[in-house]
Legacy VTK file of the C-alpha trace (Angstrom):
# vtk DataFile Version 3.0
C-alpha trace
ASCII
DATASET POLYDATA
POINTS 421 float
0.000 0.000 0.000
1.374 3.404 -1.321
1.311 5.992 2.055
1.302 9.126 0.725
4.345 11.665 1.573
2.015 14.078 3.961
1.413 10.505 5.915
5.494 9.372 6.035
6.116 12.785 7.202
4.115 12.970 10.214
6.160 15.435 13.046
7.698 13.407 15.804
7.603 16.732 18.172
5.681 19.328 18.582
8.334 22.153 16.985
8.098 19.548 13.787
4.548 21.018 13.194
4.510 23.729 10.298
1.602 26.386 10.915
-0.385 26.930 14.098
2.409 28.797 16.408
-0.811 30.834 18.056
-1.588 27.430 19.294
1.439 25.240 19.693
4.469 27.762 20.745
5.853 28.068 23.936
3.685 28.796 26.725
0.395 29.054 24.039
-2.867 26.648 26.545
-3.082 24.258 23.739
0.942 23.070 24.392
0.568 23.286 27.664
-2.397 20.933 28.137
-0.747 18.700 25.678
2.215 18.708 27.665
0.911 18.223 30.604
-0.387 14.530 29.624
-4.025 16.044 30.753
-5.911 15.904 27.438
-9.701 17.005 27.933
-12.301 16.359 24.830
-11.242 19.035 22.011
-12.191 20.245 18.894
-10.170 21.497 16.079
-11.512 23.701 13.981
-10.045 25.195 10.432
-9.305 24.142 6.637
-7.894 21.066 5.822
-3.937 20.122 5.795
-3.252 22.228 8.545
-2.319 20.032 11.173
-5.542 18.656 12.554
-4.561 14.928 11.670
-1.290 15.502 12.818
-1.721 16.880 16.296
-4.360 14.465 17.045
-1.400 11.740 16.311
0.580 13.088 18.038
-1.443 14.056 21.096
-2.658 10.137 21.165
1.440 9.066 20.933
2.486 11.508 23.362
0.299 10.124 26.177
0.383 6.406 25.254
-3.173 6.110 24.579
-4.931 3.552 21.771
-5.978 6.151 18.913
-9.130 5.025 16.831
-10.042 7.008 13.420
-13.316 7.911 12.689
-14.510 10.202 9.721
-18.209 11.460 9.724
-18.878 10.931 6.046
-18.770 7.305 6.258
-19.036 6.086 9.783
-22.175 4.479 11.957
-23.458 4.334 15.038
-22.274 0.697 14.626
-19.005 2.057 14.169
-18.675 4.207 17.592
-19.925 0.858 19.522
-17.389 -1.073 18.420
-14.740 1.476 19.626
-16.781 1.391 23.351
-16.517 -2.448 22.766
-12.566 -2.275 23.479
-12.490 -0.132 26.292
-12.572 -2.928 28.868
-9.853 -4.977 26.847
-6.047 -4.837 26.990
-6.201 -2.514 23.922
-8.510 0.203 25.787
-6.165 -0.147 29.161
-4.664 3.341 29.076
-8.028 4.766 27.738
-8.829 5.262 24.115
-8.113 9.006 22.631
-10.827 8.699 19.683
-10.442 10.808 16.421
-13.699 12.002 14.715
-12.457 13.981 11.634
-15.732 16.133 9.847
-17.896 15.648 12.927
-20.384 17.715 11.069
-21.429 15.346 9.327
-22.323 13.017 12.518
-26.236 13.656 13.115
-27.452 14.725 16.345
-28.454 11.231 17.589
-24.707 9.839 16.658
-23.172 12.277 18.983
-25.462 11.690 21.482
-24.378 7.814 21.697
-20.525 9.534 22.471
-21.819 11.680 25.714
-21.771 8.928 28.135
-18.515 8.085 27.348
-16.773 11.401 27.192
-18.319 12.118 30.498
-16.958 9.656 32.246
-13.409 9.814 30.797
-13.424 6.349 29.114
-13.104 8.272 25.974
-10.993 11.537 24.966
-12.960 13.094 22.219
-10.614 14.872 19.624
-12.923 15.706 16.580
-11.872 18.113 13.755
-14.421 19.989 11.535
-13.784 22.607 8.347
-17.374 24.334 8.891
-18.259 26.504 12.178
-18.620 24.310 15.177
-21.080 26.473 16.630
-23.570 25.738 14.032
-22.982 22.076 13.805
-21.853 20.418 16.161
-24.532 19.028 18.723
-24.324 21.503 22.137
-23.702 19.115 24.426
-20.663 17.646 22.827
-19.721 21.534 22.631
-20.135 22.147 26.565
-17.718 19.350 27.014
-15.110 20.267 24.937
-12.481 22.712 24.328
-12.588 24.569 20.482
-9.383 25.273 19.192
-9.196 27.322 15.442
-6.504 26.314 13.420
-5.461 28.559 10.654
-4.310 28.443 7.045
-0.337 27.705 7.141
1.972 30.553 5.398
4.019 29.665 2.580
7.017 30.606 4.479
6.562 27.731 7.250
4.878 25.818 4.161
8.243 26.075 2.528
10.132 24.685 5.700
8.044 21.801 5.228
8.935 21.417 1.382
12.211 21.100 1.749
11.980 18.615 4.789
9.528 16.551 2.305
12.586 16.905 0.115
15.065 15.395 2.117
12.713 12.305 3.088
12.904 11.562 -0.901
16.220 11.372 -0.790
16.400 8.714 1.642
13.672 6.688 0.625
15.376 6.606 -3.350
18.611 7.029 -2.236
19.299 9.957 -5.090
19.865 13.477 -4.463
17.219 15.281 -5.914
18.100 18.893 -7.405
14.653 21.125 -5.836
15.423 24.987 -6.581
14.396 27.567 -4.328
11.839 28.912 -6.923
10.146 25.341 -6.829
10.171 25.691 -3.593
8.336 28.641 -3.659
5.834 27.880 -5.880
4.806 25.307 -3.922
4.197 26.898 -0.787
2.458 29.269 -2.613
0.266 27.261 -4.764
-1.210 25.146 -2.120
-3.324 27.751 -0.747
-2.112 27.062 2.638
-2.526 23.732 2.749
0.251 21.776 3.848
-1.247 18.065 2.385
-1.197 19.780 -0.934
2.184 20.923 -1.141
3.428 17.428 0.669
1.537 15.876 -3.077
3.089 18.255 -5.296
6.431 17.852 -3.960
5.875 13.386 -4.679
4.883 14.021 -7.837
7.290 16.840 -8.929
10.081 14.614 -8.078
8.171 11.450 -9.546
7.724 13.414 -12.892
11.324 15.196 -12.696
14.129 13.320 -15.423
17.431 11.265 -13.346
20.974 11.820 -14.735
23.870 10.737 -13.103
21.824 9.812 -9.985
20.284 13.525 -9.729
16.697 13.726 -10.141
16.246 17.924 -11.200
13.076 19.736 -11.186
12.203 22.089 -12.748
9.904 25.009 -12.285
8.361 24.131 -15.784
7.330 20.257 -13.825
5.666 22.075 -10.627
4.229 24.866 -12.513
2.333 22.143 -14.658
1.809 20.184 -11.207
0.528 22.915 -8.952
-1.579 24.240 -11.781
-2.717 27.481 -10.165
-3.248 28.872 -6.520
-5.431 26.168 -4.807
-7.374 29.054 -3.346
-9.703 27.339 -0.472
-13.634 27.893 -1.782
-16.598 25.740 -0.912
-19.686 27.318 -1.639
-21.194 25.815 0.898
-18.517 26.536 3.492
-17.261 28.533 5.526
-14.902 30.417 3.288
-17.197 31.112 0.975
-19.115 33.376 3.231
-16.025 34.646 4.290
-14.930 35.602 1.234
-17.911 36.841 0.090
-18.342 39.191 3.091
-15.023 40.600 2.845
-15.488 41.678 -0.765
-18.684 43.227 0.151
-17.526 45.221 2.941
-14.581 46.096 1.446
-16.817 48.111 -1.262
-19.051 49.349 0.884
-15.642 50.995 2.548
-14.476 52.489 -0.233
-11.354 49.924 -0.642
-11.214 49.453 -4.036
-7.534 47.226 -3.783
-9.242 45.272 -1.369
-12.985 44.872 -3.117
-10.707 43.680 -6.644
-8.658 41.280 -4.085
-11.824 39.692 -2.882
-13.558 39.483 -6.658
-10.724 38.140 -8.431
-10.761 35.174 -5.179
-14.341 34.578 -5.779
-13.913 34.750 -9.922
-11.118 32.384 -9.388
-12.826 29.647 -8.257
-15.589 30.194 -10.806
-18.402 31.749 -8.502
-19.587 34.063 -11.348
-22.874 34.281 -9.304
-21.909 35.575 -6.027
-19.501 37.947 -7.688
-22.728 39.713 -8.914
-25.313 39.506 -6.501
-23.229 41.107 -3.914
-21.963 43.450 -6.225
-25.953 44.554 -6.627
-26.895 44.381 -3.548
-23.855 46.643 -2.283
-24.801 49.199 -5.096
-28.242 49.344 -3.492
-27.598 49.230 0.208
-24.682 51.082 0.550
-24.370 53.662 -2.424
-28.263 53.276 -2.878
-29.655 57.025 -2.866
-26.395 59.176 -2.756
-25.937 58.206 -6.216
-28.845 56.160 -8.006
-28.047 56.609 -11.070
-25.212 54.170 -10.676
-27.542 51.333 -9.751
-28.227 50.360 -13.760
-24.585 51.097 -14.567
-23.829 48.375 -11.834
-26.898 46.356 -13.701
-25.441 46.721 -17.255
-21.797 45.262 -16.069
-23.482 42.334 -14.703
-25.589 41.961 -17.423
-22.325 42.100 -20.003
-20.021 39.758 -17.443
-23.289 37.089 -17.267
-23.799 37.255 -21.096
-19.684 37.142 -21.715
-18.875 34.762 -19.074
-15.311 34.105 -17.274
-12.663 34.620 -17.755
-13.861 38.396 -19.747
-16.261 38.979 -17.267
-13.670 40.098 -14.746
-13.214 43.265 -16.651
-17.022 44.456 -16.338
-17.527 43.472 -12.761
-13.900 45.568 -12.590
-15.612 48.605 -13.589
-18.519 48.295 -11.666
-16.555 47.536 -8.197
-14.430 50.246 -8.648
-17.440 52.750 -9.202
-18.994 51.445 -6.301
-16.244 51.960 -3.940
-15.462 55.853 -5.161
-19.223 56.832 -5.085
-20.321 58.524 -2.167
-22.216 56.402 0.289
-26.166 55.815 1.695
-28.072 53.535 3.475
-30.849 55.327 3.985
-32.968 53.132 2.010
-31.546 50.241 3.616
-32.405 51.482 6.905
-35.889 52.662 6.130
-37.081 49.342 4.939
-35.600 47.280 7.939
-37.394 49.724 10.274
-40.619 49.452 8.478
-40.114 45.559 8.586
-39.506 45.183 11.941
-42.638 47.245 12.773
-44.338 44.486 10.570
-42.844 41.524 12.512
-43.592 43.132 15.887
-47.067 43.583 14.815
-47.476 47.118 14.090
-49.687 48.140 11.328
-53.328 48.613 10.925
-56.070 48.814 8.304
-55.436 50.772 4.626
-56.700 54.445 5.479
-59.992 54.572 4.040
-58.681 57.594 1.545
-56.281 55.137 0.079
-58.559 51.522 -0.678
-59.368 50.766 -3.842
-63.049 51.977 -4.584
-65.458 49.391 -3.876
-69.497 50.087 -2.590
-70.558 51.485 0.145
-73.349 49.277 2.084
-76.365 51.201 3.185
-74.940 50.843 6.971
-72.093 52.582 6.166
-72.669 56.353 7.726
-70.159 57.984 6.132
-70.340 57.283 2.681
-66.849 57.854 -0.225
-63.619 57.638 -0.519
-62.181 61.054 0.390
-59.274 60.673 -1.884
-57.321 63.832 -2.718
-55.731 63.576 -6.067
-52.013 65.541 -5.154
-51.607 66.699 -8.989
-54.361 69.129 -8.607
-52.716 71.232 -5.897
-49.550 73.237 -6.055
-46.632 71.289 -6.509
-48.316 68.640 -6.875
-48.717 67.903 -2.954
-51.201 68.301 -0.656
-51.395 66.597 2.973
-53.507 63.741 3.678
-52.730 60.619 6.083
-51.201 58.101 4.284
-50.078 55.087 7.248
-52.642 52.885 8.671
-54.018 55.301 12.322
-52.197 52.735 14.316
-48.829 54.221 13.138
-49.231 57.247 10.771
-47.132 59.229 13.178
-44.127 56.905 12.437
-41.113 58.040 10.398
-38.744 54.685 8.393
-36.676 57.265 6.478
-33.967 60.005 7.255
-32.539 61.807 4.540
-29.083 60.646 3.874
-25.976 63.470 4.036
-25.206 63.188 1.212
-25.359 65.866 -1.269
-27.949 64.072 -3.358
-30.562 63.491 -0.483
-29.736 66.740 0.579
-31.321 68.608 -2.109
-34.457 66.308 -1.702
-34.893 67.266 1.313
-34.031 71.817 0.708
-36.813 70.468 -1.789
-39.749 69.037 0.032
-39.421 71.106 3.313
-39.776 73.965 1.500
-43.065 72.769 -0.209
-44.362 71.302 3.070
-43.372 74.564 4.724
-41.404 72.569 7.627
LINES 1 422
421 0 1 2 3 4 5 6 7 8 9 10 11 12 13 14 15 16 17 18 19 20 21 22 23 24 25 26 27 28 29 30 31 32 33 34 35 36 37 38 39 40 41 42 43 44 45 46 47 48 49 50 51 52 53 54 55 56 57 58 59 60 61 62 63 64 65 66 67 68 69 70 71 72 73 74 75 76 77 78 79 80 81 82 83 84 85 86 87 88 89 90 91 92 93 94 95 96 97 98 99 100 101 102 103 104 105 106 107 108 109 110 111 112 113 114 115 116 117 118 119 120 121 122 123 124 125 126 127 128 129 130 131 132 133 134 135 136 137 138 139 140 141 142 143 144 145 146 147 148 149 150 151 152 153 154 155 156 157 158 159 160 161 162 163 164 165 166 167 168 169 170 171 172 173 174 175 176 177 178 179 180 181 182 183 184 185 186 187 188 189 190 191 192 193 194 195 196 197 198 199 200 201 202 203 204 205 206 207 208 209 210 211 212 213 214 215 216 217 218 219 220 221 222 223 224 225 226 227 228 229 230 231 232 233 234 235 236 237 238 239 240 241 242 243 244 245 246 247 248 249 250 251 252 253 254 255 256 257 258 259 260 261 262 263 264 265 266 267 268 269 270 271 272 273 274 275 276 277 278 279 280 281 282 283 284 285 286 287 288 289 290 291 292 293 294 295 296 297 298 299 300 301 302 303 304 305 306 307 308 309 310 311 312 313 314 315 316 317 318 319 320 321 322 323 324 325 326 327 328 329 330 331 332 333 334 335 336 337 338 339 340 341 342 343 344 345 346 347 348 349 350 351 352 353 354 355 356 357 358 359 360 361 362 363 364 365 366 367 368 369 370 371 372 373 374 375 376 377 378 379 380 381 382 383 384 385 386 387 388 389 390 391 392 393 394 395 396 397 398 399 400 401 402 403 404 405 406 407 408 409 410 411 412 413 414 415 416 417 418 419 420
């Protein structure tokens, strides 16, 4: 069976492990608990090939316990049973340090059957997850445990970890193998942080490189071809989606315009024409909205041209458009308005249509009071005249504030003068 290189080159100490110093350097809690043999339940949270594997390994070497392996895509309740099976057996003597990797996927009643056992200490829950544990995991596993973030690794302790994959090569083929700084480099960048990745370009660079004279040499042409492009980290249904997402939104609607192009060429990167426009609309409208609204169909036209064109032209468009966003003056006025008036609606504030404003329809013989007492505002003096307009249970309530901007400005010079406020 072929172990792949990220497996042979599992860290023997602590220091070994690339990434993570906000957890694992000296005197950071998560070292110190490890160190101190004491392991509660934990959960590791962050991308994968950062270290989550790894520490767990470690962790379960370190204090001479039996590790079990566990992923949540593919095991059963059956499964977790037959780990409690061995806990009164030779194999579970020192206890039994189990690893659930993607707990999320584990339903609510499959992490329930773990509680009685991490309770009373017969097992030490480690389980990893990519997505927010908050949100998935089941709360009573959460009270019990201890959530540690890991972190995307840099390409400069990435690289470290390169050249140390290097040197294993050499051993195991018993050449010397010719791997350039620039390789190097473009590995550690290219794996998008990931430290699994870079571990399987570095194999297959070296399996793909040409051997003279017991020298295998590669080249940046072989991990170029390899590494492909930046592995940037998207799942649409993830985590980093969102986060992405969110950044390149708030980055327009605070006038960043390096950032906002950062964040869209990300998102166009890993194909997500979609979200690249619907934020971009919906930042045009809530956050430029009435300072400028004659931007909102210029924003409309450059996602109609990048939807019709497609990637990769349909960078240049949604270019335009970002920038514009983040250099025209800013409003949420609207924004605001309609979240007040929804949240009167939700907390049951609103009445009847004013009798003025219903459609016409008869009046029964009952009815004391008989029309519709419309006022029609185009036959008064610029073209306004007052009449009530909210349902009586609210029609002293105000949803919008005119903006500073210059633009809202003049609307309101304009209708204070005609309402003689």
């Amino acid at each position: 069976m072929n172990i792949p290189l990220a497996d042979r080159l599992r860290p023997q100490t602590l220091d070994d492990i690339v990434g993570q110093k906000h957890l694992l350097a000296d005197g950071k809690p998560l070292r110190r608990i490890i160190e101190s043999g004491e392991i509660p339940n934990l959960i590791f949270y962050g991308p994968s090939g950062v270290g989550k594997t790894t520490l767990a390994t470690y962790i379960a070497k370190r204090t001479n316990r039996t590790l079990k392996k566990l992923n949540g895509t593919t095991a059963s309740t059956a499964d977790i049973k037959e780990i409690v099976s061995e806990l009164n057996t030779f194999q579970g003597l020192n206890g039994i340090l189990l690893y659930l990797d993607e707990i999320q996927y584990f339903n609510k009643k499959q992490q329930q059957t773990l509680l009685e056992y991490i309770e009373n200490g017969s097992i030490t829950l480690i389980a990893s997850t990519t997505e927010n544990p908050y949100f998935y995991v089941y709360n009573a596993i959460l009270s019990r445990s201890t959530v540690f973030e890991f972190k995307s690794v840099t390409p400069d302790e990435i690289e470290k970890a390169v050249y140390r994959a290097v040197n294993v090569l050499e051993d195991e083929q018993g050449v010397s193998i010719d791997f350039s700084k620039d390789c190097a480099k473009k590995v550690a960048f290219g794996c998008g942080g990931d430290v699994r990745k870079a571990m399987n370009a570095v194999e297959l660079s070296v399996i793909a490189a040409d051997e003279e004279n017991d020298v295998k040499k590669v080249t940046l042409d072989i991990v170029e071809q390899l590494v492909q492009k930046s592995a940037i980290r998207y799942d649409k249904d993830g985590d980093e989606h969102y986060d992405l997402v969110s950044a390149y939104q708030k980055s327009m609607r605070g006038s960043d315009a390096n950032a906002a192009l950062h964040y869209l060429a990300r998102i166009l990167e890993a194909g997500d024409l979609p979200s690249a426009c619907r934020r971009l609309m919906v930042c045009a409208c809530e956050d430029v909205g009435l300072a400028y609204p004659q931007l909102l169909p210029i924003v409309k036209a450059c996602v109609d041209i990048a939807q019709a064109v497609g990637l990769p032209e349909a960078r240049i468009p949604l270019a335009d458009a970002v920038i514009m966003v983040c250099n025209a003056p800013k409003s949420n006025s609207a924004y605001m308005g309609i979240n007040a008036a929804m949240a009167d609606l939700k907390n049951g504030k609103f009445g009847p249509v004013p009798r003025n404003l219903q459609n016409m329809h008869y009046d029964g013989e009952d009815n004391q009071n008989k029309g519709q007492f419309y006022i029609y505002p185009h036959d008064y003096p610029n073209h306004w005249t007052y009449q009530q307009y909210l349902p009586d249970a609210i029609k002293d309530r105000q949803y919008y504030e005119y903006g500073d901007n210059k633009n809202e400005q003049s609307f309101k010079v304009y209708w204070d003068k005609i309402k003689n406020r």
